[in-house]
Z-matrix of the N, CA and C atoms (Angstrom, degrees):
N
C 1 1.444
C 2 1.529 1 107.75
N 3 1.343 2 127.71 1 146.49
C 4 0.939 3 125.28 2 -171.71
C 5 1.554 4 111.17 3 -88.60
N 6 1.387 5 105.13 4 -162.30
C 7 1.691 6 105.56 5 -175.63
C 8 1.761 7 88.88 6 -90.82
N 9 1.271 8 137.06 7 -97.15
C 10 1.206 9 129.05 8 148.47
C 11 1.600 10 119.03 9 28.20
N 12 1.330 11 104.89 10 -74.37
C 13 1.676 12 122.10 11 161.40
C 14 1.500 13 118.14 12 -15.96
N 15 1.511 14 99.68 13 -87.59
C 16 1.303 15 132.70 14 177.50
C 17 1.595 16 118.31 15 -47.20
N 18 1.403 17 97.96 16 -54.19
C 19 1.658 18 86.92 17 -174.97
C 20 1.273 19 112.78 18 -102.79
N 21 1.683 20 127.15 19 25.37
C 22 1.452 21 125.70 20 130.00
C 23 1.457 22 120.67 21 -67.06
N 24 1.575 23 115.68 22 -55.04
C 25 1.219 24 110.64 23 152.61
C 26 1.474 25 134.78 24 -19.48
N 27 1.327 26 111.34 25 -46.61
C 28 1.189 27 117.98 26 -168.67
C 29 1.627 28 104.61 27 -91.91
N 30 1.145 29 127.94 28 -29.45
C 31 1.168 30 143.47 29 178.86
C 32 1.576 31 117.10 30 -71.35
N 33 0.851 32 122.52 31 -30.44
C 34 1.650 33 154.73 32 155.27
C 35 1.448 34 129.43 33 -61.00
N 36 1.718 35 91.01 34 -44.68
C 37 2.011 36 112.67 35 -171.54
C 38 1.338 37 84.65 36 74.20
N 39 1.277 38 147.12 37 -32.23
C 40 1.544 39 107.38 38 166.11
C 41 1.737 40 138.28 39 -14.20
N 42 1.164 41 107.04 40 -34.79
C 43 1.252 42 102.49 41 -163.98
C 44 2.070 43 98.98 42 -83.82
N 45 1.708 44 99.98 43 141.11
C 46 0.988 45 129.87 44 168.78
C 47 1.915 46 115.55 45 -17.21
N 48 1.259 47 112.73 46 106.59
C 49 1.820 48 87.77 47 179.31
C 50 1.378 49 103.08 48 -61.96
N 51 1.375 50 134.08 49 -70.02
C 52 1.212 51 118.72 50 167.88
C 53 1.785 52 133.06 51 -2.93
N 54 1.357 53 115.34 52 -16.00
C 55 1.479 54 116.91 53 170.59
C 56 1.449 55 112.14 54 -121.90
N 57 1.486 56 114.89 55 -1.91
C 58 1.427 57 114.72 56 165.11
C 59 1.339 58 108.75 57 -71.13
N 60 1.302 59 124.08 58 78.21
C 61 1.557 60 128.87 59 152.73
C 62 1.307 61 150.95 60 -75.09
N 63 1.297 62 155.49 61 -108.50
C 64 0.874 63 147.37 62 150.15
C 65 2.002 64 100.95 63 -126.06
N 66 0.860 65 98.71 64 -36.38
C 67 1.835 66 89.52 65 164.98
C 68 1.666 67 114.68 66 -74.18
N 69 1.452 68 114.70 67 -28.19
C 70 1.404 69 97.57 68 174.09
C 71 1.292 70 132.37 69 -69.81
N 72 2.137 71 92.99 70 -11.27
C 73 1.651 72 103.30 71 166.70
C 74 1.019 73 119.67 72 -29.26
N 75 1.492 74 100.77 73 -80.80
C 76 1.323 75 149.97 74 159.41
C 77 1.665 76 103.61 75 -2.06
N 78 1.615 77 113.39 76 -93.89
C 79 0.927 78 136.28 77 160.25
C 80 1.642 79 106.04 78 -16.45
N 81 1.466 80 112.65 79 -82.04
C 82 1.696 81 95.02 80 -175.58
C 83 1.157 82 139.05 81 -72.54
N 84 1.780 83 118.48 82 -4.55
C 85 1.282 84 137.90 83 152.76
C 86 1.634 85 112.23 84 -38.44
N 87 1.392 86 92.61 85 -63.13
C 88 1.569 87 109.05 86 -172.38
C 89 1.429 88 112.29 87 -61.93
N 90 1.430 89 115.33 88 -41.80
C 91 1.658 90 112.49 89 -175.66
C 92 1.863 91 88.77 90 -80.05
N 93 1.262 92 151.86 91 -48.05
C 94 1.218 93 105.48 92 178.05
C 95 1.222 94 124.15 93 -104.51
N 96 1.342 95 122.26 94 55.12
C 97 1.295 96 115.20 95 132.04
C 98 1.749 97 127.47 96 -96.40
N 99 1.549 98 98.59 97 -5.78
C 100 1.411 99 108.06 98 164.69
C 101 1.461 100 115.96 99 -85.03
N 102 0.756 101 130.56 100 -29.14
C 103 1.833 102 129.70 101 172.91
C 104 1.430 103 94.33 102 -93.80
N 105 1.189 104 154.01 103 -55.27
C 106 1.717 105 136.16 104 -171.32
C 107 1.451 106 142.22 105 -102.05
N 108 1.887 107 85.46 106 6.94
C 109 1.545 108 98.35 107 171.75
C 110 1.731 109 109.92 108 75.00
N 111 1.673 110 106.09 109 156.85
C 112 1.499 111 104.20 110 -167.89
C 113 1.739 112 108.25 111 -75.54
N 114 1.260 113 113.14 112 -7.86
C 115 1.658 114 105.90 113 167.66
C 116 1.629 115 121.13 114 -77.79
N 117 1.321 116 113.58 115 -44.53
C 118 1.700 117 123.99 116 -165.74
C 119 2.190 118 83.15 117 -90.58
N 120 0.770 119 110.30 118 -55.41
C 121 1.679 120 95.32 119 -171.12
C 122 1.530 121 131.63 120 -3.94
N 123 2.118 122 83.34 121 -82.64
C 124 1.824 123 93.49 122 173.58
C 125 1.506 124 131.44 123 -44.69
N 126 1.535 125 118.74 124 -36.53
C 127 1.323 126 116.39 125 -172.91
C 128 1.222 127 88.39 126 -94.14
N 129 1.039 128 151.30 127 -39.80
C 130 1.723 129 128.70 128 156.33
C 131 1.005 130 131.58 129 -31.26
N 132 1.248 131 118.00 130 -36.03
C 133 1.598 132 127.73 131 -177.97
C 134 1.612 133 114.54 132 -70.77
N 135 1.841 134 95.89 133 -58.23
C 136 1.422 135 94.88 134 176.00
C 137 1.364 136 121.32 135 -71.80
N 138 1.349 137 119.54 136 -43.61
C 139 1.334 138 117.26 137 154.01
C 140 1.583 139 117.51 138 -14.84
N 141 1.246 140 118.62 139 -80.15
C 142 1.653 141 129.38 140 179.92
C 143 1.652 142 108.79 141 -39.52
N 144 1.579 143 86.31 142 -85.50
C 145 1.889 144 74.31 143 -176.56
C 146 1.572 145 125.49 144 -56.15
N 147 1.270 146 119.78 145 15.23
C 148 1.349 147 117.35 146 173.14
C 149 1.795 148 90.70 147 -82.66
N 150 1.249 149 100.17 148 -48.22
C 151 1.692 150 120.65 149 -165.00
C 152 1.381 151 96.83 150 -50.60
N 153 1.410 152 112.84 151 -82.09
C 154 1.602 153 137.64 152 -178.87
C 155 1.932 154 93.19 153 -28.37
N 156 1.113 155 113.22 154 -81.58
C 157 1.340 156 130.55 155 -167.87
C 158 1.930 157 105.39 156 -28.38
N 159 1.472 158 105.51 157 -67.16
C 160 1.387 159 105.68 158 -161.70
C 161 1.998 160 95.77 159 -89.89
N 162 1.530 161 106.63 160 13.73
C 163 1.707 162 92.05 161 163.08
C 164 1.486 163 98.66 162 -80.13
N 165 1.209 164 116.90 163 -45.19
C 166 1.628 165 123.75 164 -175.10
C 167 1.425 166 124.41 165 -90.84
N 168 1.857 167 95.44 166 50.81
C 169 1.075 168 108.21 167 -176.73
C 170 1.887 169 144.20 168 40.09
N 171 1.574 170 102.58 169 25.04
C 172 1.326 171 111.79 170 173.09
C 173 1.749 172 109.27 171 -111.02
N 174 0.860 173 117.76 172 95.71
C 175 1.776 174 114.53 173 179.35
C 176 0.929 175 119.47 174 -99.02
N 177 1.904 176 128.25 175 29.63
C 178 1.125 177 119.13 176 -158.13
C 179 1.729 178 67.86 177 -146.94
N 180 1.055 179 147.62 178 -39.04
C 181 1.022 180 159.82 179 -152.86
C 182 1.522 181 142.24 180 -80.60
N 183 2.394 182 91.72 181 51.35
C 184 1.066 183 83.18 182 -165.03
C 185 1.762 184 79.36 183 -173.92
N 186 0.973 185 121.69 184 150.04
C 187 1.821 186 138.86 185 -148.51
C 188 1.143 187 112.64 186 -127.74
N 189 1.262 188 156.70 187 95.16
C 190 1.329 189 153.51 188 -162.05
C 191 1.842 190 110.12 189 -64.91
N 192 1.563 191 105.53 190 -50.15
C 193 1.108 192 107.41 191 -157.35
C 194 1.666 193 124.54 192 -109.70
N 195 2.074 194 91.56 193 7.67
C 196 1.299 195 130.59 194 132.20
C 197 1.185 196 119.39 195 -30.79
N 198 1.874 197 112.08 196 -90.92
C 199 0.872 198 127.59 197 -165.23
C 200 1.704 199 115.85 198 -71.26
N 201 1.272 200 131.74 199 -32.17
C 202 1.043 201 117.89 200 174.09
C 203 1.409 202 116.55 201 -76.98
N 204 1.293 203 136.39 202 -15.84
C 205 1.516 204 151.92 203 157.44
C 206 1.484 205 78.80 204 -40.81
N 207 1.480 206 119.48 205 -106.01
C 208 1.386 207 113.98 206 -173.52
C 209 1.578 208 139.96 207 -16.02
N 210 1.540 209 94.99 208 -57.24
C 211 1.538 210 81.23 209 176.53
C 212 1.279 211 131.26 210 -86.50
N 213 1.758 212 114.87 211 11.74
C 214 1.442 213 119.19 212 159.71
C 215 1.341 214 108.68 213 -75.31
N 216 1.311 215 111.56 214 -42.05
C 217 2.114 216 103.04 215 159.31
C 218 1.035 217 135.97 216 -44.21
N 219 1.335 218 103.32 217 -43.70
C 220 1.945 219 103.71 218 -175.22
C 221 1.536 220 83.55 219 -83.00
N 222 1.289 221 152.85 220 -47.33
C 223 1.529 222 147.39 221 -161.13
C 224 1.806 223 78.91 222 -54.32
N 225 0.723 224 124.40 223 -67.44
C 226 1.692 225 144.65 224 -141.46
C 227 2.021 226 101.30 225 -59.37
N 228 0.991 227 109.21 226 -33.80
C 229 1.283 228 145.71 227 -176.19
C 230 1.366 229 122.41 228 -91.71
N 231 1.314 230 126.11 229 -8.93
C 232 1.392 231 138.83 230 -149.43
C 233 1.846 232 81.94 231 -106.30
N 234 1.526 233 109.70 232 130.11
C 235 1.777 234 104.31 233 153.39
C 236 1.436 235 97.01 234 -147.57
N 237 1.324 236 106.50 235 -128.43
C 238 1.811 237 108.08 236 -176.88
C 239 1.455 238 121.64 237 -79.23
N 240 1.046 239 99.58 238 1.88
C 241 1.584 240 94.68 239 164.42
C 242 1.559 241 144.83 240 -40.26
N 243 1.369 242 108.73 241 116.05
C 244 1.848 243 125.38 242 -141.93
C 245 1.557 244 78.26 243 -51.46
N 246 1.713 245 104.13 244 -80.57
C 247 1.626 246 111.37 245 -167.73
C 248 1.600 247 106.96 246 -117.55
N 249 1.496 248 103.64 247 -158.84
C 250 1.114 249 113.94 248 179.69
C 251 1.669 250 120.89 249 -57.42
N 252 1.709 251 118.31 250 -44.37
C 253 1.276 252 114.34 251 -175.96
C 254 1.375 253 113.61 252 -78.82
N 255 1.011 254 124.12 253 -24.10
C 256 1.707 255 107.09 254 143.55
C 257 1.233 256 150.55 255 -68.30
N 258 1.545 257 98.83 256 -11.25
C 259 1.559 258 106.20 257 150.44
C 260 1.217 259 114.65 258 -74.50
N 261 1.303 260 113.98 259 -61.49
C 262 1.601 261 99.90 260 178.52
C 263 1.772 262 116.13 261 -57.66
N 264 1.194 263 142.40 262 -32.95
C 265 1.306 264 116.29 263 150.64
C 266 1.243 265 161.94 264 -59.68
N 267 1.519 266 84.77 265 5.13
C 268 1.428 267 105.28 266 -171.92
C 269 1.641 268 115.06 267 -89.33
């Protein structure tokens, strides 16, 4: 699936619960802070997995101060990296 792919999927809740993992966190953290910049990102993020979460029936299933911990990391972490698998190898 592509990067594109994925975080329509995810944007949608299309995507598979079965692939909501803990790298796809990761993964969709990182793709939107590349399409919405470090201001629009975070409340995108939590926004979503609130969304994502209670389409697939979890409404309890989701941490505020979790997730923004996180996505000041992957922000924190972010440099020239082409796509995603070089972020994650990096």
């Amino acid at each position: 699936m592509t990067d594109a792919e994925f975080l329509e999927a995810f944007e949608t809740t299309a995507l598979p619960r079965q692939l909501w993992t803990h790298t796809a966190h990761v993964r969709m953290g990182y793709l939107m802070f590349q399409k919405y910049g470090n201001i629009e990102a975070p409340a995108r993020i939590s926004t979503g997995i609130r969304r994502y979460n209670e389409s697939k029936g979890n409404p309890t299933g989701f941490h505020e101060t979790r997730t923004v911990a996180f996505a000041r990391l992957i922000a924190s972490r972010i440099g020239q990296e082409a796509d995603w698998e070089a972020f994650q190898a990096s």
